[in-house]
N, C-alpha and C positions, 0 to 999 in steps of 0.2 A: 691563832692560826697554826703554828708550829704545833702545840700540845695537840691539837685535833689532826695534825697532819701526822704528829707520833701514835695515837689511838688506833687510828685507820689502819695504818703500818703494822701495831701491835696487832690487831685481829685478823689482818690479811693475814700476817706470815705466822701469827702462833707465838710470837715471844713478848717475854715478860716487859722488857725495857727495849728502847729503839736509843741511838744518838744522830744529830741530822749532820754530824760534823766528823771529821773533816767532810771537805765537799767531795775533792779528787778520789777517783777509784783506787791507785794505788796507795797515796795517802792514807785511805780505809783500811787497806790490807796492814799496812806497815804499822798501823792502828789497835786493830786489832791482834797480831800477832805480840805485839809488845804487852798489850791485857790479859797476856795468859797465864802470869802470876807465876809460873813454878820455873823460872829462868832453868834451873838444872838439864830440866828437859830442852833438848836444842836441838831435835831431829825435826824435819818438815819433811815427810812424804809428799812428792807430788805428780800426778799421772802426769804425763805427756801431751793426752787430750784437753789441760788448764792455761788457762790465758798467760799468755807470757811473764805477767806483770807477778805475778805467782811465786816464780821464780826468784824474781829480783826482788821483792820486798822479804822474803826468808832470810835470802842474803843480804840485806840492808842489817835486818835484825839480830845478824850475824849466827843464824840457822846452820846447819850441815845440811844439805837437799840431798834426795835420794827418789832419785827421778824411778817412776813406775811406768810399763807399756802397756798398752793394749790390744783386743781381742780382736780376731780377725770379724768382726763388726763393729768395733771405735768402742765399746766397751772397754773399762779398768781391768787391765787381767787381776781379777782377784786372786787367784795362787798367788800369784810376783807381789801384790801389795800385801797378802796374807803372811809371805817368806818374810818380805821387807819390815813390818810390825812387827814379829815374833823375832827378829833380829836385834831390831834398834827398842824393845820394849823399854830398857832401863832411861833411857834417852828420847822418848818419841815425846812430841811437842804436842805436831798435830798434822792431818793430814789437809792441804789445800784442795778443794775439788771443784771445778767447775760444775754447775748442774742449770741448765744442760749444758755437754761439752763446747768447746768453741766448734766444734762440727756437727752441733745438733742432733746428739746425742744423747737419752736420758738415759743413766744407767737404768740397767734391770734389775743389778744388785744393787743397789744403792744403799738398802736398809743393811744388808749384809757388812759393807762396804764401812760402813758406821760404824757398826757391831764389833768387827775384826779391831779399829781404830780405839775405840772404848776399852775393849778388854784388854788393848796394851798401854792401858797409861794415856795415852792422846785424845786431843779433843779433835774436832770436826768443823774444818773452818771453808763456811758452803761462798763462792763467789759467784752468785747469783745475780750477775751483773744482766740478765737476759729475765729480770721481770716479769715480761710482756709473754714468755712462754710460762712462766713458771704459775701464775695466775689463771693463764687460761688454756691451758692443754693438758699439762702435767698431772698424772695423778695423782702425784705427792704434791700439790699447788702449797701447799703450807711447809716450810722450810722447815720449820720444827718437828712434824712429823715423821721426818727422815736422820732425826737423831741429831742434828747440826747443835754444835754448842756456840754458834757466831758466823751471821752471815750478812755479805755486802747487799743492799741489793743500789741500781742504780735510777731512778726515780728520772731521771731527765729525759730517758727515749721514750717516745710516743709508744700507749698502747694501741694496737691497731688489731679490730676485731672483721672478721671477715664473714657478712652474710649475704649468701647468695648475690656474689657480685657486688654487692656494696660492702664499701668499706666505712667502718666507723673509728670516729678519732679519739683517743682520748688523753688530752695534754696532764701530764701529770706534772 
């Protein structure tokens, strides 16, 4: 049940390998940031518009943060994160990004957003705890698409699909 719940998982989001563990979201994070093999790097970009837990699990992992703002529409200002990578490149880890933001926001850069993160050394770490948009709205619905080198997603909230006044449920 598990290997077919990791298959499903792999072809939804596009990546190679899934783990169903830890269960907790921040747990995940703290998880993943510690898998990122090149300890040297200890920079964690992270926008403003990312889930709190973001934050504290960099600094669990004993990260430097380097908080990034956004755009007068809830967009990553990409100059400020652009300046911030081209800064911290010897050092960057990875950038944490919520997608969509915690104000349901999907970037428009997003692939850019990637891009800048890549070409200084850092990976892309998507907390995609909002599933249930990312599957069926988004038009990057596949988290790999958008460059992400590792991301959470959260499997426990209801998908809920809305047609024409019915709603439909889907307990994942």
């Amino acid at each position: 049940m598990f290997d077919d719940l990791g298959n499903l998982l792999c072809t939804i989001t596009g990546f190679d390998s899934f783990s169903l563990q830890p269960n907790a979201g921040a747990a995940r994070e703290y998880a993943g940031l510690m898998s990122r093999g090149d300890h040297h790097r200890d920079v964690c970009i992270i926008p403003v518009s990312a889930h709190g837990t973001n934050p504290a699990s960099a600094a669990m992992v004993g990260m430097k943060i380097v908080a990034v703002g956004t755009d007068s529409k809830g967009n990553i200002n990409i100059e400020e994160l652009r300046k911030a990578a081209e800064a911290n490149k010897d050092n960057l880890a990875a950038l944490m990004v919520t997608y969509p933001s915690t104000h349901g926001v999907y970037e428009e850069g997003v692939d850019e957003i990637c891009r800048i993160i890549h070409e200084n050394g850092g990976q892309v770490y998507m907390d995609g705890a909002n599933m249930n948009a990312q599957v069926t709205v988004s038009q990057f619905a596949i988290p790999s698409s958008v460059l992400c080198s590792l991301c959470k997603q959260s499997l426990q909230e209801i998908i809920i699909l809305k047609n024409y006044g019915t709603h439909l449920y889907f307990y994942v």
